[in-house]
C-alpha positions as CSV (number, residue, x, y, z in Angstrom):
1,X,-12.0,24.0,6.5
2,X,-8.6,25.8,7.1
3,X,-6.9,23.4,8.9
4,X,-8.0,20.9,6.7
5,X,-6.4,22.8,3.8
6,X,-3.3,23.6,6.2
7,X,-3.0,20.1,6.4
8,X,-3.5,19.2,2.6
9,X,-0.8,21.6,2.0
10,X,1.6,20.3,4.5
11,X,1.3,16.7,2.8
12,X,2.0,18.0,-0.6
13,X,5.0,20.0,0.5
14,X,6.3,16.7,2.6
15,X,5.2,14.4,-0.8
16,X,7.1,16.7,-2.8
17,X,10.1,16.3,-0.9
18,X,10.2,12.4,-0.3
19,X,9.9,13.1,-4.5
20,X,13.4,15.4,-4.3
21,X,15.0,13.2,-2.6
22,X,14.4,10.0,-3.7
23,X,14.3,10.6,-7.6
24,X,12.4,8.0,-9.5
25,X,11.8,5.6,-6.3
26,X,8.6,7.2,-6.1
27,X,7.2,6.0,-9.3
28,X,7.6,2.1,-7.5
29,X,5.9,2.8,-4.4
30,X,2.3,2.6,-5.1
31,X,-0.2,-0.2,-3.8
32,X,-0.2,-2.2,-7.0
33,X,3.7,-2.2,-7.2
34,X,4.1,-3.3,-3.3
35,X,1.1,-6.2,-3.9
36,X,3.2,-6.8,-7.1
37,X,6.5,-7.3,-5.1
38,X,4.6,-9.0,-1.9
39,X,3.6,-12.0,-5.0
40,X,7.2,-12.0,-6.0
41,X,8.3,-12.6,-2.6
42,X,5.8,-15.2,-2.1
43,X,7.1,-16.9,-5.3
44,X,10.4,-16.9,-4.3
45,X,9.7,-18.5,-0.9
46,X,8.4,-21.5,-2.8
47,X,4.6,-20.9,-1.0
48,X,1.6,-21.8,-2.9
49,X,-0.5,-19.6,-0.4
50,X,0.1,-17.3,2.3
51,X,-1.9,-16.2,5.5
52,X,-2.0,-12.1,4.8
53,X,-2.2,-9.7,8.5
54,X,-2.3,-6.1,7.6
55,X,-1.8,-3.6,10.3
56,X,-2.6,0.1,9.4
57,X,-1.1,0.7,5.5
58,X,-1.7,-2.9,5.5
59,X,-5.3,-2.9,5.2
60,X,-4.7,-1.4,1.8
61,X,-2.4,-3.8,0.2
62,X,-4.2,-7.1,2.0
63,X,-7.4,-6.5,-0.6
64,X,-5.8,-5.4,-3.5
65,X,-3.8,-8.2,-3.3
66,X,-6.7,-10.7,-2.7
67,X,-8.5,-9.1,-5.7
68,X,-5.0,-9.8,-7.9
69,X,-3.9,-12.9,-6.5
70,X,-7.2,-14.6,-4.9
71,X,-5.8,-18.5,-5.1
72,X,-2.5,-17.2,-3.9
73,X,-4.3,-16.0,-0.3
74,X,-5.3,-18.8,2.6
75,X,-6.5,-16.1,5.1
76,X,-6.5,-12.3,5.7
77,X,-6.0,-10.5,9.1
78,X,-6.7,-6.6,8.8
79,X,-6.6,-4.2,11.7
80,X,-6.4,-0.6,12.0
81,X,-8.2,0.1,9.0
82,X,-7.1,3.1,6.8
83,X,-9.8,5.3,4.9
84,X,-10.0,3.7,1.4
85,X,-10.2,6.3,-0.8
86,X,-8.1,6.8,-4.0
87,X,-6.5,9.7,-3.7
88,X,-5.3,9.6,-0.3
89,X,-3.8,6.1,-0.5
90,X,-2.5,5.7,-3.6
């Protein structure tokens, strides 16, 4: 159980520095900004559906932005599947 805590601390102290340096950036990096800006892009490109392949982070966005944007998805690819939990990928 050290080590785990070792390691939780070691995240917050590199999360709190991405924070520093980047200012308010880090209030537009969640999932449901990124799925937000993935439909933008899809918009822009003039696509009425896209086919979605999510490697590693990836696998986090691809269902979140199925659930959002279901008729805007033709297929979905993930591989390298991240643990879904909230607090750890958020």
């Amino acid at each position: 159980m050290q080590s785990y805590e070792k390691m939780v601390d070691s995240y917050q102290n590199i999360s709190m520095g991405c924070r520093t340096m980047t200012s308010r950036l880090m209030d537009h990096l969640d999932k449901i900004y990124i799925v937000k800006m993935l439909e933008a892009v899809r918009k822009a490109l003039g696509s009425e559906k896209i086919h979605f392949q999510g490697l590693s982070y990836g696998t986090i966005i691809g269902p979140q932005y199925g659930y959002y944007y279901p008729d805007a998805n033709l297929s979905m690819v993930l591989d390298g599947n991240l643990e879904h939990y909230e607090d750890g990928t958020s």
